[in-house]
C-alpha positions, -999 to +999 in steps of 0.1 A: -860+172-352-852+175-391-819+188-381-811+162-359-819+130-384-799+154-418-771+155-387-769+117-374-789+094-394-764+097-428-734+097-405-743+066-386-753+049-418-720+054-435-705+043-403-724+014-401-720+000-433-684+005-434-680-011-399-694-041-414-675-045-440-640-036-422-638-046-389-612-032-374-621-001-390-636+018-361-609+009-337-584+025-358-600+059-359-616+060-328-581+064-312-571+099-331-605+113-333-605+106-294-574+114-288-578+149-309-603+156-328-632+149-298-612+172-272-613+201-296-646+199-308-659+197-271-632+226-267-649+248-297-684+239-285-677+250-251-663+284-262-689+291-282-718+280-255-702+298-228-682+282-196-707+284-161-717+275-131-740+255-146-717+226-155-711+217-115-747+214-110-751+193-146-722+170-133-739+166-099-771+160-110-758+129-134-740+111-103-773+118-084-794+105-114-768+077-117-765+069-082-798+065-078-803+037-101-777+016-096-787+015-063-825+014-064-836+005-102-835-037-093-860-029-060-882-010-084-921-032-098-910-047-135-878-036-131-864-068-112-843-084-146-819-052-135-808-069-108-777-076-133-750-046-127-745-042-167-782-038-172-783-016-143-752+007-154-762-001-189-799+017-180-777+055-169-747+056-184-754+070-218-736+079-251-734+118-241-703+127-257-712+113-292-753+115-292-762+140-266-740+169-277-760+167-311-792+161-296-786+199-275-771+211-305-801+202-325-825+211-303-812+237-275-794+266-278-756+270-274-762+283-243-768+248-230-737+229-245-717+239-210-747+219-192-743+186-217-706+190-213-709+189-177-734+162-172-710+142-195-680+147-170-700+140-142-714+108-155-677+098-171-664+097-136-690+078-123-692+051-150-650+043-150-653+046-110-677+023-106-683+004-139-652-022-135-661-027-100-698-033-107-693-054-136-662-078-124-629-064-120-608-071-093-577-056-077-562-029-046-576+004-040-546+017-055-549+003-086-590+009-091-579+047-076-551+047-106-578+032-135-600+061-123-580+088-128-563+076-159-597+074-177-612+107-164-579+120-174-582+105-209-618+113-215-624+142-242-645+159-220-618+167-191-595+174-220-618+197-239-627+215-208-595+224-200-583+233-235-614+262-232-602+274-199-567+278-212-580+294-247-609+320-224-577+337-207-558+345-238-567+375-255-580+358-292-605+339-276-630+348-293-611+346-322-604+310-316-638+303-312-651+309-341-620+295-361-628+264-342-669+263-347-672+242-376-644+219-368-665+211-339-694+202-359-673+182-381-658+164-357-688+155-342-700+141-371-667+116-379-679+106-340-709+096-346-695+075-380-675+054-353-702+048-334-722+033-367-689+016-372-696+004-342-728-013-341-719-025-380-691-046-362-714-057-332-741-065-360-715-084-383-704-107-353-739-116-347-767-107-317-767-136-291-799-146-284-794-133-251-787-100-268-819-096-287-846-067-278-872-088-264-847-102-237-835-064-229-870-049-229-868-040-199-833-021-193-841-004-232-874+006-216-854+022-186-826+037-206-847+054-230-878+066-213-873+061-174-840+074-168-847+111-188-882+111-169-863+106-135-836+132-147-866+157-154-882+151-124-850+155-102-841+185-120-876+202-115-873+190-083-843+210-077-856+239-092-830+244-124-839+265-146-854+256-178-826+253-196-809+228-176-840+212-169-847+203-206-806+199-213-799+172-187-833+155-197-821+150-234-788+141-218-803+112-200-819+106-235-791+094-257-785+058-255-763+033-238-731+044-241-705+022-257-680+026-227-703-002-210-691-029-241-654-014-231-653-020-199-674-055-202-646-065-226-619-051-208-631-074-172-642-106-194-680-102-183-714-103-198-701-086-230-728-103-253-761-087-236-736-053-233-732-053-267-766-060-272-779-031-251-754-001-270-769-020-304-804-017-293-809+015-274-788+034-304-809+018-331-843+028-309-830+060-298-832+075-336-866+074-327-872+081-291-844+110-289-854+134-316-893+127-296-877+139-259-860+171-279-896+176-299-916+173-262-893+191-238-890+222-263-930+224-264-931+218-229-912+243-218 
């Protein structure tokens, strides 16, 4: 857990208080660092974790997960203010790329950075499939088909992965892997600057009153305690072992992911409480993440 708050809490603080003084700030580094510097970290990190198996069944598991509640969370007791698609994609799709990759790589061991990395495609292609569609956008099959396989195609994940397939059938793999190592981590830590950049922006504009905690209780609740329980309990369910048992649970940990507030911009709907929920469940999940890492470890 100490690991985890040296790793994220400094980074996210710079990030945040430069956000709010500049803007624009994390828009103009969030393009290179997605654009490179995420798809070789994810690249490095999957080297050095090992490609498996395991990253189908991660992948699956997150549009299961997923599936499930956007489908069923609004028919669920106390659960009935989800009934709103953003607060229902905003309660599963989380911020696994940026958050959840530290949270295994604080508390799991490398072994189980394959599993993140799949869970984080899986869910990727779930979110840009669906998210538009849920939230408000309109337009032919062709075109939806087209948005969905530019943005699995752009996302650092796909990119990453193959990057590591290409570099495991050359002979200097390994050598590239641990030449890449502490890029990775370094990279991982400008990410999670941009995301305090973020939230410094969101918090400079202001939080509607529609946007405020109290008036998101329920979807934060969800996001940040609900959605890793039913990931646990699914996983056990299907037998996994411990390892991906406890690294899809922390995945379902990290919070709302920031793609919700891009795609709620990008259709022109409900983009104040969207913004409000990535603020919230980031802010709350310095607490409750680092406490899912601390429980599954003794637990298992």
């Amino acid at each position: 857990m100490l690991r985890f708050l040296l790793e994220l809490a400094p980074s996210m603080l710079i990030g945040f208080w430069a956000g709010g003084r500049h803007e624009t700030l994390a828009a103009r580094l969030a393009t290179p660092l997605v654009r490179f510097g995420v798809p070789i970290s994810v690249m490095g990190l999957l080297l050095k974790g090992g490609l498996s198996g395991d990253m189908l069944q991660a992948a699956g598991l997150a549009v299961l997960a997923m599936g499930l509640v956007l489908v069923g969370a609004s028919r669920l007791p106390g659960l009935a203010e989800l009934v709103s698609p953003t607060l229902r994609l905003g309660s599963c799709t989380g911020n696994t790329a940026y958050f959840g990759v530290p949270l295994a790589l604080a508390f799991l061991p490398n072994e189980a950075l394959p599993i993140s990395i799949g869970y984080d495609l899986g869910a990727t292609l779930l979110t840009w499939s669906l998210g538009p569609l849920l939230i408000g956008e309109r337009g032919n099959g062709s075109k939806r088909l087209h948005g969905l396989m530019s943005s699995v195609a752009a996302s650092p994940a796909t990119r990453g992965l193959i990057g590591a397939l290409l570099i495991q059938a050359t002979p200097w793999s390994e050598l590239v892997t641990d030449a890449l190592w502490w890029p990775s981590r370094l990279v991982i830590l400008l990410a999670l600057m941009v995301v305090g950049m973020r939230l410094g922006s969101i918090h400079r504009k202001g939080i509607t009153p529609s946007a405020r905690p109290l008036q998101l209780l329920r979807p934060l609740v969800a996001k940040l305690l609900l959605y890793p329980l039913l990931l646990l309990l699914l996983a056990s369910l299907l037998r996994f072992d411990p390892l991906m048992v406890q690294a899809v649970a922390l995945q379902g940990a990290a919070p709302t992911a920031i793609s919700l507030l891009l795609i709620a911009e990008s259709v022109g709907a409900d983009q104040e409480r969207a913004a409000g929920l990535v603020f919230w469940s980031t802010l709350l999940a310095l607490v409750t993440a680092p406490a899912w890492g601390v429980l599954l470890r003794s637990q298992f």
